[in-house]
C-alpha positions in Angstrom: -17.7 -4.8 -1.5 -15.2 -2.1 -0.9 -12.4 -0.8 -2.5 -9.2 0.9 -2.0 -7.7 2.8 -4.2 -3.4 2.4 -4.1 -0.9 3.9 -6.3 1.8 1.6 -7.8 4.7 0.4 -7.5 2.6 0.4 -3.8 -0.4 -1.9 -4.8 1.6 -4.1 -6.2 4.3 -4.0 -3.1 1.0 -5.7 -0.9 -0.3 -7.9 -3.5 3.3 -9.5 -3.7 3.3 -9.6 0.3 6.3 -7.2 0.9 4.3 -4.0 2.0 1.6 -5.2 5.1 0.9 -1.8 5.8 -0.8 1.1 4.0 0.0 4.8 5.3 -2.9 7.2 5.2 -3.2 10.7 6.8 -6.2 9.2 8.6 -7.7 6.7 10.6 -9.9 4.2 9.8 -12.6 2.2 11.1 -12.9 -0.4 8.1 -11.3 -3.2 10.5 -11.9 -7.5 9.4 -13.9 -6.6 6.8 -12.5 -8.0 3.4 -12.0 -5.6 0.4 -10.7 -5.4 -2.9 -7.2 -3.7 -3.5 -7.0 -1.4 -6.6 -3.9 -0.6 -8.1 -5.2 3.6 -9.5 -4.2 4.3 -12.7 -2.0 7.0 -12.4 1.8 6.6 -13.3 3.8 5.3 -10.6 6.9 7.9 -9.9 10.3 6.5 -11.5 11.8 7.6 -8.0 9.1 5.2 -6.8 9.6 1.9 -8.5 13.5 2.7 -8.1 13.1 2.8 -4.1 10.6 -0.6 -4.3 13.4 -2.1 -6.6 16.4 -1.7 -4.0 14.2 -2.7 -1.0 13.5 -5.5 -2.7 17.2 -6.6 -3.8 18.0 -5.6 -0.3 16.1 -7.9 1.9 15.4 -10.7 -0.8 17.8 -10.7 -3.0 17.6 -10.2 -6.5 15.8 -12.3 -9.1 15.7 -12.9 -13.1 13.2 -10.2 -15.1 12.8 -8.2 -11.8 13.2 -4.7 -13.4 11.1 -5.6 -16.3 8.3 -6.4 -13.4 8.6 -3.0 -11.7 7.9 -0.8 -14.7 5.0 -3.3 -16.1 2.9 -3.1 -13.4 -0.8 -3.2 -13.6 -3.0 0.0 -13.5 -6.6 0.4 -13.2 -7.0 -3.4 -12.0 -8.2 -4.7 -8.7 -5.3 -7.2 -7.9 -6.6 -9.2 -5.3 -8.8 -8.9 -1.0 -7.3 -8.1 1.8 -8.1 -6.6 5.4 -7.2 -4.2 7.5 -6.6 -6.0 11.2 -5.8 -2.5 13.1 -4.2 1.0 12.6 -0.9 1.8 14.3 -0.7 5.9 14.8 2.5 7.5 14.1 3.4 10.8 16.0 7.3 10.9 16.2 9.7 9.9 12.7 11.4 7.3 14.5 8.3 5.6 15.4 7.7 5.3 11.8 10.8 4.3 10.8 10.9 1.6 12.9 8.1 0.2 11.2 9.8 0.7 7.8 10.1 -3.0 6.8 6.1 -3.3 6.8 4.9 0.0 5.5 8.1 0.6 2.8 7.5 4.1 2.5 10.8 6.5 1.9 11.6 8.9 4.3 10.7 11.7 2.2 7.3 10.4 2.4 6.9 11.7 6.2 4.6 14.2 6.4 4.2 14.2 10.2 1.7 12.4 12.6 0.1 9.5 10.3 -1.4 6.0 10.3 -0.2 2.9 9.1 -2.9 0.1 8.0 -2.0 -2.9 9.4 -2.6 -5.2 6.4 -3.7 -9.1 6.2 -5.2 -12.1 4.5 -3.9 -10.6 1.3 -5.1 -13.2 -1.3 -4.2 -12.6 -4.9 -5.3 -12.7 -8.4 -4.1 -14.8 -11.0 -5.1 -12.4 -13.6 -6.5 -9.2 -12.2 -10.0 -7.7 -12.8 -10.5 -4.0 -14.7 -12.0 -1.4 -12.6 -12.9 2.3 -13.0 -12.6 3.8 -9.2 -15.1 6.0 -8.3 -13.3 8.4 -5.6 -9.8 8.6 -4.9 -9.4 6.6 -1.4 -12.9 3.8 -1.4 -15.2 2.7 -4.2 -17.5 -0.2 -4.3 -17.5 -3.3 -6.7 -20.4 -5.8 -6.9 -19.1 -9.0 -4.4 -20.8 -11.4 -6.7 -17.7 -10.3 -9.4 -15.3 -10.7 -6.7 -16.7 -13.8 -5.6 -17.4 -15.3 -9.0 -13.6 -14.5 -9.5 -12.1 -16.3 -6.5 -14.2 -19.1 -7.6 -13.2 -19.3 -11.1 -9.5 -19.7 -9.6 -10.5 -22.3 -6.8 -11.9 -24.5 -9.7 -8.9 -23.8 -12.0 -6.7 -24.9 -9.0 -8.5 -28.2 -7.7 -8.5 -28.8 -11.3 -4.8 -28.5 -12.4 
């Protein structure tokens, strides 16, 4: 099974359904195919988890512990599957900032023509599997750990 590889606070931002699209400098052909999303281990940027933090309290509303979530975030775990349904291409800034709700990326992120991964089917983890990516964008994971891991939390949940 594939990976992707996402920095936080942005992994985290899909696995907790608030971001539904990823934006990469390039298209992709990876479309209804599930795939595990990896939350990278490098440190998330303060400005970062600041910006996810106020978007949050913005269109949510705040909650108890929420700052203490947004600087303990998981690194160097796969959190959960998802799919890409399609790829929107952006050319002009106000394209993309219409879009700004699903794709939560800060204006300073523009960088010019892009694409946005339209996100779905995110399913998450209750507890999150280790990984060590093997490139910087896709890696591969064995399904049967994936598989054996959604089952595992099927069971617990038909049990409890």
């Amino acid at each position: 099974m594939r990976v992707l590889a996402v920095r936080q606070p942005w992994a985290s931002m899909i696995a907790m359904g608030y971001k539904t699209m990823e934006i990469r400098s390039r298209d992709t052909k990876i479309l209804d195919e599930n795939f595990g999303l990896y939350a990278s281990r490098t440190k998330p940027k303060n400005s970062e988890i600041e910006h996810c933090l106020d978007w949050v309290e913005r269109h949510y509303g705040s909650f108890p512990n929420i700052e203490r979530l947004f600087y303990d975030l998981p690194r160097g775990k796969i959190l959960g599957i998802t799919m890409i349904k399609n790829s929107t291409r952006f050319y002009e800034l106000d394209h993309f900032l219409s879009l700004q709700k699903e794709h939560m990326n800060m204006l300073s992120q523009w960088k010019g023509p892009c694409f946005g991964w339209n996100l779905r089917n995110f399913y998450k983890f209750e507890n999150p599997i280790d990984f060590k990516a093997t490139s910087v964008v896709w890696s591969h994971i064995d399904s049967n750990i994936i598989n054996k891991h959604i089952v595992k939390h099927t069971s617990q949940l038909i049990r409890s």
